[in-house]
C-alpha positions in Angstrom: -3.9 25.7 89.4 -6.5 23.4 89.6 -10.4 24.5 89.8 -13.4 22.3 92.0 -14.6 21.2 88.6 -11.5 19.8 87.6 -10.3 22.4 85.1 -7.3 24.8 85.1 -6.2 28.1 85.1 -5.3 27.4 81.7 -8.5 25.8 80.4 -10.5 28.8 81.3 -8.2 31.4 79.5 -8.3 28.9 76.2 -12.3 28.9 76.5 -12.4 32.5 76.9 -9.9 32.9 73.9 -12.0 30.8 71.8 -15.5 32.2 73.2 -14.0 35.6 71.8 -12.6 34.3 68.6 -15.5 32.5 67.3 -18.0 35.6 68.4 -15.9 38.0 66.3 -15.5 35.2 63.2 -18.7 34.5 63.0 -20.7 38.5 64.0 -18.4 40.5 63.6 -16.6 43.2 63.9 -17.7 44.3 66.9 -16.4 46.1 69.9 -15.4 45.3 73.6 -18.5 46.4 74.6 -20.3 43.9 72.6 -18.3 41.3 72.8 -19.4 41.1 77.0 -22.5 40.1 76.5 -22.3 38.0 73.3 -19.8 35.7 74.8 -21.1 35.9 78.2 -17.9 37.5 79.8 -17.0 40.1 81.9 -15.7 43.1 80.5 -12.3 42.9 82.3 -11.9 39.3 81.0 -12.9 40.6 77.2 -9.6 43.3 77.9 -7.4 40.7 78.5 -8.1 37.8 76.1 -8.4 40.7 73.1 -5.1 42.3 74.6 -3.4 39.3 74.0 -5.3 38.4 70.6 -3.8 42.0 69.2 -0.7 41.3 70.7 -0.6 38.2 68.7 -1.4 39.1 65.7 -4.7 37.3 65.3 -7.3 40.5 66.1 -6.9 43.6 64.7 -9.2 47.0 64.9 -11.4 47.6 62.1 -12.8 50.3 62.0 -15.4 52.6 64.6 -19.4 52.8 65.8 -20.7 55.5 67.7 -22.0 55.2 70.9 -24.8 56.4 72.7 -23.2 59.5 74.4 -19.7 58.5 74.5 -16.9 58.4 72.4 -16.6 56.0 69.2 -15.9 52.1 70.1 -13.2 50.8 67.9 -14.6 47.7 66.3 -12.8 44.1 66.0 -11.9 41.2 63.9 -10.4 38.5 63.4 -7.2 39.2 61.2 -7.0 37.5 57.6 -3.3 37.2 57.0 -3.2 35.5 60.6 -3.3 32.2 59.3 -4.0 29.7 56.1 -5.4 26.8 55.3 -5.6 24.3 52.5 -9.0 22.5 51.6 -9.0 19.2 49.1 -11.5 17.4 47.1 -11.1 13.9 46.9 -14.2 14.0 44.6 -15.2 11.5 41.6 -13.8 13.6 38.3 -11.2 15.8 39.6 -9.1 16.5 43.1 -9.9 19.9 43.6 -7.3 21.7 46.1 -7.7 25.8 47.7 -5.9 27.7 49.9 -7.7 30.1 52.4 -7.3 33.1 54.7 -7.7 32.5 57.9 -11.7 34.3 57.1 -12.1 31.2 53.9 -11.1 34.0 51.3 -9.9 31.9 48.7 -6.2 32.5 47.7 -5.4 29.8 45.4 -7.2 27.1 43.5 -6.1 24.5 41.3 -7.9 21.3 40.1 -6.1 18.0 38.6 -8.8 15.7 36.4 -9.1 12.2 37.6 -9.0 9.8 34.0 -12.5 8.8 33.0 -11.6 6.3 30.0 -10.6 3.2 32.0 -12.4 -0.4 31.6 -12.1 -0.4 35.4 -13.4 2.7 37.6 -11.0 2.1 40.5 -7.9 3.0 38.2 -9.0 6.7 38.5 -8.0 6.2 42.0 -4.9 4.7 42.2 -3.4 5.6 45.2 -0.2 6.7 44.1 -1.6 9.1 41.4 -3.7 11.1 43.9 -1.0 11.2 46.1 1.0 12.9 43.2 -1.6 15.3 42.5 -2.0 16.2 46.2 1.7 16.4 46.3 1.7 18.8 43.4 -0.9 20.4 43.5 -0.4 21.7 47.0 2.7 23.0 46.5 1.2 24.6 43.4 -1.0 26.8 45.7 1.3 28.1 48.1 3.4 28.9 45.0 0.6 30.5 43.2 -0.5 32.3 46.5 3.8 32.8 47.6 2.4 31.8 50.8 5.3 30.0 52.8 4.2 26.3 54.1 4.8 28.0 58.0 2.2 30.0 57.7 -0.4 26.6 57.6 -3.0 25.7 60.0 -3.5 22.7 58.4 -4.3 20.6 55.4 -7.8 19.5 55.5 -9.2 16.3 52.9 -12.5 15.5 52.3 -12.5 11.5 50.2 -14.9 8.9 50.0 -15.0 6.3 52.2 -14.8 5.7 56.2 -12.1 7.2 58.0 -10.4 5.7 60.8 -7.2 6.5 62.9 -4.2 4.2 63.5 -1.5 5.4 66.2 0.9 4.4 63.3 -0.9 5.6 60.6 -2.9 8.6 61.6 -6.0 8.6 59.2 -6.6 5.6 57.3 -9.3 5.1 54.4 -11.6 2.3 54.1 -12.9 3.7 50.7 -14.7 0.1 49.3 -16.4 1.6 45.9 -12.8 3.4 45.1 -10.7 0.1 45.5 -9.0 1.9 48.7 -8.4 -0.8 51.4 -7.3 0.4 54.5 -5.0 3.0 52.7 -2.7 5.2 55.2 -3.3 8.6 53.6 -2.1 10.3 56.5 1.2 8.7 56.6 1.8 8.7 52.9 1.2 12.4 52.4 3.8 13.1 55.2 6.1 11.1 53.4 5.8 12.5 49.8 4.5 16.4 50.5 7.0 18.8 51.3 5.7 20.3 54.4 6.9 21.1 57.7 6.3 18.5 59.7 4.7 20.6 62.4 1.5 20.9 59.6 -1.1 18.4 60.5 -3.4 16.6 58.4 -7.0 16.5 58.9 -8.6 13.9 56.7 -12.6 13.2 57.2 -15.7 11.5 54.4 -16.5 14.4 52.0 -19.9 14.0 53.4 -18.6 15.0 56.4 -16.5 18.3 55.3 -19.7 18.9 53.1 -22.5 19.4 56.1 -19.5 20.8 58.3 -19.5 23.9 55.1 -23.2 24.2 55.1 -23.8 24.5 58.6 -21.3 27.2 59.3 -21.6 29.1 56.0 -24.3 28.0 54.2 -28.5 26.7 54.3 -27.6 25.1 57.6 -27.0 28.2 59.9 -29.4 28.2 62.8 -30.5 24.9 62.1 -30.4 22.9 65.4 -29.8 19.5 63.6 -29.6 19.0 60.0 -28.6 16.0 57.8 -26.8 17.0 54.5 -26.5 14.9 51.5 -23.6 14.5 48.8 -25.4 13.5 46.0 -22.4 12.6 43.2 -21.1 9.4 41.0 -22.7 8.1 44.7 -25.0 9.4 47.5 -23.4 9.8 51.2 -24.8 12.1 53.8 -23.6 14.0 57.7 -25.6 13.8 60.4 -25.4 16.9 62.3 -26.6 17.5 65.8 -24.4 20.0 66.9 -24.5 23.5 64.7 -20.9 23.8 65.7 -19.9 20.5 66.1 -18.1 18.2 62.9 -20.9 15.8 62.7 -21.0 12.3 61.7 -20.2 10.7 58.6 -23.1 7.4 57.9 -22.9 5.3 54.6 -26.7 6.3 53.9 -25.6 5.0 50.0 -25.3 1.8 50.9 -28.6 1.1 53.0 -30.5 -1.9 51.1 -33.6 -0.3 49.3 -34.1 -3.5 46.9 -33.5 -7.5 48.1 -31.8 -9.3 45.8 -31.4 -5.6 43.4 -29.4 -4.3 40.9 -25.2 -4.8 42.1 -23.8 -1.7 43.9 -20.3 -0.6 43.2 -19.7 -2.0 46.5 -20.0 -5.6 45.7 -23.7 -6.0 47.5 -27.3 -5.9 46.0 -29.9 -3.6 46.0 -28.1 -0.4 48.1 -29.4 3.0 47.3 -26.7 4.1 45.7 -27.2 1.3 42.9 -30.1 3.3 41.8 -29.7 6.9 42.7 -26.2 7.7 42.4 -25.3 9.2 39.2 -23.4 6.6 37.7 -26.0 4.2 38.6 -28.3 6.5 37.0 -26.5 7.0 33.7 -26.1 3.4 33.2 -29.8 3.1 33.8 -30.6 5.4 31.3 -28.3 3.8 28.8 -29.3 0.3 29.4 -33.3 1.6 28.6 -32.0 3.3 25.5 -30.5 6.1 26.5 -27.5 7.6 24.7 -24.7 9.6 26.4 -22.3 11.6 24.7 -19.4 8.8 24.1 -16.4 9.3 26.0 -17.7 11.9 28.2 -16.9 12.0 31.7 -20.3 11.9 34.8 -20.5 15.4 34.6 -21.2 15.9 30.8 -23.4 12.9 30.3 -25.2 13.9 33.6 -26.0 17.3 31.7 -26.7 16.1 28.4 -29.3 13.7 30.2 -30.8 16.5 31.7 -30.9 18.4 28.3 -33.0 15.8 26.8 -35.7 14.8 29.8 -36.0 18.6 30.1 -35.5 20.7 26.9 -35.2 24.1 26.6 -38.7 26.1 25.6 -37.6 28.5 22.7 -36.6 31.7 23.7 -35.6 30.7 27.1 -32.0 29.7 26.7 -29.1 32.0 28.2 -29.0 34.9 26.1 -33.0 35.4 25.9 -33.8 33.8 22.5 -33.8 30.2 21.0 -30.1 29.7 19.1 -32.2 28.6 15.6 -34.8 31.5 15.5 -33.6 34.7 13.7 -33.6 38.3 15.4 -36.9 39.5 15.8 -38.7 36.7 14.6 -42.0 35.1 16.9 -40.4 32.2 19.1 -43.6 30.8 19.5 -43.0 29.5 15.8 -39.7 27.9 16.2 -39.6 24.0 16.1 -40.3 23.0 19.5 -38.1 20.0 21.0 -39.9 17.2 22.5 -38.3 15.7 25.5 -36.9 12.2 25.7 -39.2 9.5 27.6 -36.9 7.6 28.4 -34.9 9.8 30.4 -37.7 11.5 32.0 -38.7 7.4 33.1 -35.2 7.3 34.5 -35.0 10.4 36.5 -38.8 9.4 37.8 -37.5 6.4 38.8 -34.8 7.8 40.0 -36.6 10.5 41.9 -38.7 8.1 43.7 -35.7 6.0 45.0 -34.0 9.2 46.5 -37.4 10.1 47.9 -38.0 6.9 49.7 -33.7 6.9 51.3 -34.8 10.8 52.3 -37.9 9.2 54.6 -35.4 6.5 56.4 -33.5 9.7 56.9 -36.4 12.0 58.7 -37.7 8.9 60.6 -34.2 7.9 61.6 -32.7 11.6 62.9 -35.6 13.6 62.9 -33.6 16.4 61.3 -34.9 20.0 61.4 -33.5 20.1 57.6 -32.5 18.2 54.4 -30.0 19.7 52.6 -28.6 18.6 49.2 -25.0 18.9 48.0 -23.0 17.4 45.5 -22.1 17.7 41.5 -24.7 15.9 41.1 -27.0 17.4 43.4 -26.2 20.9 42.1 -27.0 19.7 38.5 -30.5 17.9 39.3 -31.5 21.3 41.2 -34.5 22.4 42.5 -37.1 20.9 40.1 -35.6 17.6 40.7 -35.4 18.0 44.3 -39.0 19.6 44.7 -40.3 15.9 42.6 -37.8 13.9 45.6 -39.2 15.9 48.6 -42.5 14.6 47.3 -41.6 11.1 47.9 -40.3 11.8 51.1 -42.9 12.9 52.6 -45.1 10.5 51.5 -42.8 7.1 52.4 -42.1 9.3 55.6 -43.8 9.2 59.0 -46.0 12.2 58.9 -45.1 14.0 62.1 -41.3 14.3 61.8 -41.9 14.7 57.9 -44.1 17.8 59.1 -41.6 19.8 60.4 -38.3 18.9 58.5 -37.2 21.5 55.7 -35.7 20.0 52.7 -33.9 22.4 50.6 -30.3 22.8 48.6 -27.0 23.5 49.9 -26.0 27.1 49.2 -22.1 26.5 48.8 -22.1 25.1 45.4 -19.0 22.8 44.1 -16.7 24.2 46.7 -18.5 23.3 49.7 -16.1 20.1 50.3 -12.9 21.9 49.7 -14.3 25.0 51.9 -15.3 21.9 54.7 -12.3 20.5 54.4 -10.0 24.1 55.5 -12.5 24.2 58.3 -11.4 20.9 59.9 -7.6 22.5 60.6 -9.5 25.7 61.4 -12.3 24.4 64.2 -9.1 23.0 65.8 -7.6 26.0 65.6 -10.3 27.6 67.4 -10.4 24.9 70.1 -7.2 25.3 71.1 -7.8 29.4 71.5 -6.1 30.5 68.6 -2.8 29.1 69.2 -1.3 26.4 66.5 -0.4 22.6 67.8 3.3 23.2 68.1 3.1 25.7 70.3 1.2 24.2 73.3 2.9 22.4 75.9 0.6 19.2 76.9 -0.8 21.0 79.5 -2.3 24.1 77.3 -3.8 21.5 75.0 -7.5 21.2 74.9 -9.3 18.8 77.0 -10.6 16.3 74.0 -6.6 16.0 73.3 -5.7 13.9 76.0 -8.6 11.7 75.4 -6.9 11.3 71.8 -4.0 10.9 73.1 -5.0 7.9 75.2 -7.2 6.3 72.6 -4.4 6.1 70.7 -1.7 4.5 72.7 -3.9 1.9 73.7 
């Protein structure tokens, strides 16, 4: 049955279903009663879409609340064991791969290093050795987990790069600073994971899966529009606009900052990246000096940079006291280490670039916040960030830099991985809480057939 508007019989129960779901993911438990005027349905419509949800396995009670004169109202929520997903990590030193619940408790985890020690950085990401660590390492976590493969939503991957569909292909990665040209991820997982073939794949920019994280779980919740930055060996960012929505992935790395600059990993001259991305930045500091730990991977030398432009003041290492002063003894009179100029140039430097890409950001989207993410990010922290925020406002336009908050992600190095298990479970949602191979054409969402016709054509 057809409405005036256009929409079905159908499309109204899925809306309702996923009007319910979502209220009792993201507030609850609550009760029937609650769930009314939170969704913004009837009461008779709430019975029947969580009648069916019980029925199905995907609601269950939890619990009661007392009411104001009445009996006790059971409360609701959405039911763990309902469904799983899988989150991967593309990322710069290691593929990082989790399985979820169906509420992003994490069930499994296992990470597979990505080789550091090659003349050439793009043969850390050969494409047939990630697929083998994706390949094993996902079977390691339904193992690990004794999940069985039927019980996926979905296998969401966050990698570097721009992502783009093929109707042969299904996601394809244009990842230029990796070596990946036009590589059919999609299609090439299929063929070498042993999953059902009823499991999609949802493969996006970590950027991407990054501010999708943060804006559901993390610094970005209630934030009307946000842009959130992966700060790692390089800088990307997601433009968000839409608290709910998935955002939009924009190569903010590899916007010029210098004509005629130092040569980004991409090939060009000058980009952002080529100054502020980690690996930029090491190099920097060991072509003014500098001297990381040999052999170490970004990580390491990242923190043994740090160490030197900001030593420790005695007595204020983990533990409580400086390791070479002796129990009880004054720590004002231990030997005091003096930090290293050079890196402390190098992270100014560094500090002012990132400042100056954060004001083409606010001027550009006019975000309500700035949040950073990112190894990288994480390790820099909030002293860093408080010295880049600095810059920004000042290269910024002063009215939108006036009201934009700029802050750190919350999620810490699982935010892409948690991102990623969200992709398979937002579609989840959309569809009302029932998995792809279960609705006829007609049940499927309304952005489907849109997808489905973009694609044949």
């Amino acid at each position: 049955m057809t409405m005036r508007n256009g929409r079905t019989v159908r499309d109204l129960r899925r809306e309702n279903r996923t009007a319910v779901l979502q209220r009792l993911y993201f507030d609850g438990p609550l009760s029937r009663f609650s769930l009314g005027p939170a969704t913004g349905l009837s009461s008779g419509s709430v019975s029947n879409v969580v009648a069916e949800l019980v029925a199905e396995g995907l609601v269950e009670e939890a619990g009661s609340v007392d009411s104001a004169g009445g009996r006790p109202r059971t409360l609701l929520r959405v039911s763990p064991d309902s469904g799983c997903m899988i989150g991967v990590d593309v990322g710069e030193t290691r593929i990082r791969i989790e399985l979820f619940d169906l509420t992003l408790t994490e069930l499994a985890r296992t990470e597979r290093p990505l080789a550091v020690d090659s003349a050439d950085p793009h043969d850390r990401y050969e494409v047939g050795v990630v697929v083998g660590h994706l390949r094993e390492g996902i079977a390691e976590v339904l193992r690990t987990a004794d999940v069985p493969a039927e019980r996926l939503l979905g296998v969401g991957v966050g990698v570097p790069g721009i992502v783009a569909r093929t109707p042969e292909d299904g996601a394809v990665v244009h990842g230029q600073t990796i070596g990946w040209d036009a590589v059919p991820l999609e299609r090439l997982l299929r063929e070498s994971v042993e999953l059902p073939a009823s499991v999609p794949y949802w493969i996006d920019n970590g950027a991407k899966t990054l501010g999708q994280a943060e804006m559901w779980f993390g610094a970005g919740r209630g934030a009307r529009s946000a842009v959130v930055v992966l700060f790692g060996s390089g800088v990307g960012a997601c433009v968000v606009d839409d608290p709910m929505g998935p955002g939009r992935a924009i190569e903010w790395g590899h916007l010029t900052v210098r004509v005629r600059g130092r040569r980004c990993r991409c090939g060009a001259q000058g980009c952002l990246e080529a100054y502020a991305g980690a690996e930029a930045l090491l190099e920097r500091w060991r072509e003014a000096g500098g001297e990381p730990p040999a052999g170490a991977d970004e990580e390491t030398a990242l923190t043994a940079m740090l160490a030197a432009a900001y030593p420790a003041e005695p007595g204020t290492e983990p533990g409580g006291t400086d390791p070479g002063t002796e129990p009880g003894a004054d720590p004002g009179t231990a030997p005091r280490t003096e930090p290293d100029a050079t890196a402390l140039a190098v992270l100014a430097e560094t500090a002012e670039y990132l400042g100056a890409g954060f004001a083409d950001l606010i001027n550009l989207f006019q975000p309500e916040r700035i949040l950073v993410g990112g190894w990288a990010g994480l390790q820099l922290g909030t002293r860093f960030l408080e010295t880049v925020s600095g810059y920004a406002k000042e290269y910024a336009l002063s009215y939108p830099a006036a009201r934009v908050a700029i802050g750190m992600g919350t999620l810490g190095p699982d935010a892409v991985t948690v991102g990623a298990a969200i992709l398979p479970l937002a579609d989840f949602f959309a569809r009302g809480g029932r998995r792809a191979e279960t609705e006829t054409v007609e049940e499927q969402p309304a952005w489907a057939s849109t997808v489905r016709d973009r694609e044949a054509h």
